[in-house]
C-alpha positions in Angstrom: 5.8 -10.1 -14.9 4.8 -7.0 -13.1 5.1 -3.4 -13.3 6.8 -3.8 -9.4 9.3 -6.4 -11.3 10.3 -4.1 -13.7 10.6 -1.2 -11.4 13.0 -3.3 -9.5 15.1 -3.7 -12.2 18.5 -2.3 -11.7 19.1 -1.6 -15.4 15.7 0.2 -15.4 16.0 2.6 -12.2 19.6 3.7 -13.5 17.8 4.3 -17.1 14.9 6.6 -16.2 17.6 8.6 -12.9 19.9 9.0 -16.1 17.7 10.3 -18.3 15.8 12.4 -15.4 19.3 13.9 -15.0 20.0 15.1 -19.0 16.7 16.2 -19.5 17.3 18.5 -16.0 20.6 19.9 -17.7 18.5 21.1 -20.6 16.0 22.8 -18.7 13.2 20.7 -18.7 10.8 19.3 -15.8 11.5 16.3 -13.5 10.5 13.0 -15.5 12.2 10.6 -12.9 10.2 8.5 -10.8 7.5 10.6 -8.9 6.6 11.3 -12.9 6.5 7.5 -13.7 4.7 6.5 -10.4 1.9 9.3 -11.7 1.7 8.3 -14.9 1.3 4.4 -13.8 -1.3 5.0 -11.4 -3.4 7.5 -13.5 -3.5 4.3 -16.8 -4.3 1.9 -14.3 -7.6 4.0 -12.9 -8.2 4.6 -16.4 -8.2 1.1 -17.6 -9.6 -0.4 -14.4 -12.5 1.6 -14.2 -13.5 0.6 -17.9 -13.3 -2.7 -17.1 -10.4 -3.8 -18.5 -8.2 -7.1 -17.5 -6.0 -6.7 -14.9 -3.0 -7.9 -17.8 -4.0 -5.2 -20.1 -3.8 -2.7 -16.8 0.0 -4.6 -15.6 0.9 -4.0 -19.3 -0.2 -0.2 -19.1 2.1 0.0 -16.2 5.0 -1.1 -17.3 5.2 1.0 -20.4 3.8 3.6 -18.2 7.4 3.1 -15.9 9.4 2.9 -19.2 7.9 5.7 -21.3 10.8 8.2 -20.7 13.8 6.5 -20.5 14.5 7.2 -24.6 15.1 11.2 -22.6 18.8 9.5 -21.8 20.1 8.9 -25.3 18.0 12.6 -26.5 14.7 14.3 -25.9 14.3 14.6 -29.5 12.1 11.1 -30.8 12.6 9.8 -27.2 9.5 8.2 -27.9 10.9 6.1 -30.5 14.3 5.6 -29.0 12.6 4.8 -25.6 10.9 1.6 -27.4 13.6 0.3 -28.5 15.7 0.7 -25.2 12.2 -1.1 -24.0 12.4 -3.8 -26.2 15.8 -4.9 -25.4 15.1 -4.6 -21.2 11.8 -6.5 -21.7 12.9 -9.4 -24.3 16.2 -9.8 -21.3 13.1 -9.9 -18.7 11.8 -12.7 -21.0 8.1 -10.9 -20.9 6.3 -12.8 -23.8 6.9 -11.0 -27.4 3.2 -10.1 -28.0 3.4 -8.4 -24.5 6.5 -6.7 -25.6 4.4 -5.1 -28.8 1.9 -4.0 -26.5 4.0 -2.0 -24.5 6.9 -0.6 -27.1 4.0 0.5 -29.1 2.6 2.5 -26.3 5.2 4.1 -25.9 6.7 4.9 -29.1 3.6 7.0 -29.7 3.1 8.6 -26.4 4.3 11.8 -27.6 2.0 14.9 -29.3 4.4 15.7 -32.2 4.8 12.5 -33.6 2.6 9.8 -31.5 -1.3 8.6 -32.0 -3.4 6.5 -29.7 -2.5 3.2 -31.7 -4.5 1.0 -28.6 -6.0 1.4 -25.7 -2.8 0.5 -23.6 -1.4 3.7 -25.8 -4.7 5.6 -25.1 -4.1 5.3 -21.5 -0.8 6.2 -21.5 -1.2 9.4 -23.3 -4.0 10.7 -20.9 -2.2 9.8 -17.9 1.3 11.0 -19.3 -0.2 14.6 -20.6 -2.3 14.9 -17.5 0.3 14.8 -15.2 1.3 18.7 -15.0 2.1 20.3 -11.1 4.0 22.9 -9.4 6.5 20.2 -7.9 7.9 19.3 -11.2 9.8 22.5 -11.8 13.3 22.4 -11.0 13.7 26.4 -11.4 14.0 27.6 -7.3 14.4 31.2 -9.1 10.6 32.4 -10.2 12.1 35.8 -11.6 14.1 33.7 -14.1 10.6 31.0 -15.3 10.3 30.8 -18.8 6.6 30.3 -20.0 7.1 27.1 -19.7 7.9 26.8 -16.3 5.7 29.5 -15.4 2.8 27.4 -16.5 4.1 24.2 -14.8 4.6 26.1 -11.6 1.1 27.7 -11.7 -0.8 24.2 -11.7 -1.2 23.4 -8.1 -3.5 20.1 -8.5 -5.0 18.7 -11.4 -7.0 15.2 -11.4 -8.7 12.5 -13.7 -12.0 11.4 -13.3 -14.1 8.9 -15.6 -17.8 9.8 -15.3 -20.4 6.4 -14.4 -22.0 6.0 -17.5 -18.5 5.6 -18.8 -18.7 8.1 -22.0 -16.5 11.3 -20.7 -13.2 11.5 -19.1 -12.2 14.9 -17.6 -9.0 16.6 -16.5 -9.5 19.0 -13.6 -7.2 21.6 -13.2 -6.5 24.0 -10.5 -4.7 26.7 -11.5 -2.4 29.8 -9.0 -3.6 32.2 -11.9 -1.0 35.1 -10.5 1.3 32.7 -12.8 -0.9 31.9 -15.4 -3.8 32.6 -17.2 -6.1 30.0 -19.2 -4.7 31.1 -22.5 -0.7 30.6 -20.8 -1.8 27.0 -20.5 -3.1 26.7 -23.9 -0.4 27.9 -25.8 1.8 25.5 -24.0 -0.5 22.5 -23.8 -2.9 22.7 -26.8 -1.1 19.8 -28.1 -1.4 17.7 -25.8 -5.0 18.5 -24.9 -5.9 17.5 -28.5 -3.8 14.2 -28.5 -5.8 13.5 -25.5 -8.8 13.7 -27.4 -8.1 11.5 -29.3 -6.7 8.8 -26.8 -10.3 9.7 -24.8 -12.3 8.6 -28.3 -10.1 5.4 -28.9 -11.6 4.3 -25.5 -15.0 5.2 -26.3 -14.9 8.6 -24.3 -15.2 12.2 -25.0 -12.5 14.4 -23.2 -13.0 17.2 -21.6 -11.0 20.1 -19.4 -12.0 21.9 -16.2 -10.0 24.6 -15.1 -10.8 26.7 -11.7 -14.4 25.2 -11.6 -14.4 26.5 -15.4 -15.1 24.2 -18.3 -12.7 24.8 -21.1 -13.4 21.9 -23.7 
């Protein structure tokens, strides 16, 4: 089974446009597919470019493609609900049970508050997940009514991972508009996940670090 298989599901697509469409009545950033498309292709770099079998990278994917659909039934432990609502789709899609693990445990523990980097799949997920911040994710048209939140998104205008060749650092570039933002805007809103992906860089073997504006950070 592929990630493309699963993608095509028809249970799946009206999962994460469901869940895309809650979490936008609550305020929060798009998380439909442009997000999952992101997140996918940022786990597979990651895992391809260590070397990594081309299963492990298919498995990254999928949970990668599934990681928010838990948003639907609350965004509260939508990690946690989001594996289960995996587990059934994928034991229907008769993907082998150890497979299943693999990705359910991924993404019950992609989130900062209550998630860790339990394997590498999870590792990858994490970086690519918390990585993925841009201005075209904010749903607010008004800028006089952003929140910090919003104001923070908005302000990123590109951001990019890159995996050094000796294989021992991964960094997150950042550009940031900073009329919106200032470096310690994005770290009050994103210190969390900058440490989580810390420690998903070190399960891979990697040290993590953060450019923003040409300006090391960590």
């Amino acid at each position: 089974m592929t990630y493309e298989d699963v993608m095509k599901n028809e249970d799946v697509r009206a999962y994460i446009k469901k869940a895309d469409e809650t979490l936008k009545e609550i305020g929060y950033t798009e998380h439909s597919f442009a997000h999952v498309g992101v997140v996918a292709s940022r786990a597979a770099m990651i895992l391809s470019t260590l070397g990594f079998s081309e299963h492990v990278i298919e498995l990254a994917k999928i949970a990668a493609g599934l990681h928010d659909i838990g948003n639907l039934i609350n965004r509260t432990e939508h990690a946690q609900s989001g594996a289960l609502m995996a587990l059934n789709i994928l034991s229907h899609m008769n993907l082998p049970a150890a497979d299943i693990g693999e990705v359910i445990a991924a993404i019950g523990n992609h989130d900062e508050g209550t998630g860790a980097p339990v394997s590498d799949i999870a590792a990858a997920l994490v970086l690519a997940d918390k990585s993925d911040v841009r201005r075209s994710r904010v749903r607010n048209s008004d800028i006089m009514s952003f929140d910090q939140h919003d104001r923070v998104n908005y302000s990123v205008t590109k951001t990019d991972l890159s995996i050094n060749r000796a294989h021992t650092k991964i960094d997150l570039f950042v550009e940031v508009d900073e009329e919106f933002c200032t470096p310690v805007d994005y770290f009050e809103i994103f210190m969390g996940r900058m440490i989580m992906c810390r420690k998903a860089a070190l399960k891979l073997g990697l040290q993590f670090g953060l450019v923003m504006n040409g300006t090391r950070m960590m």
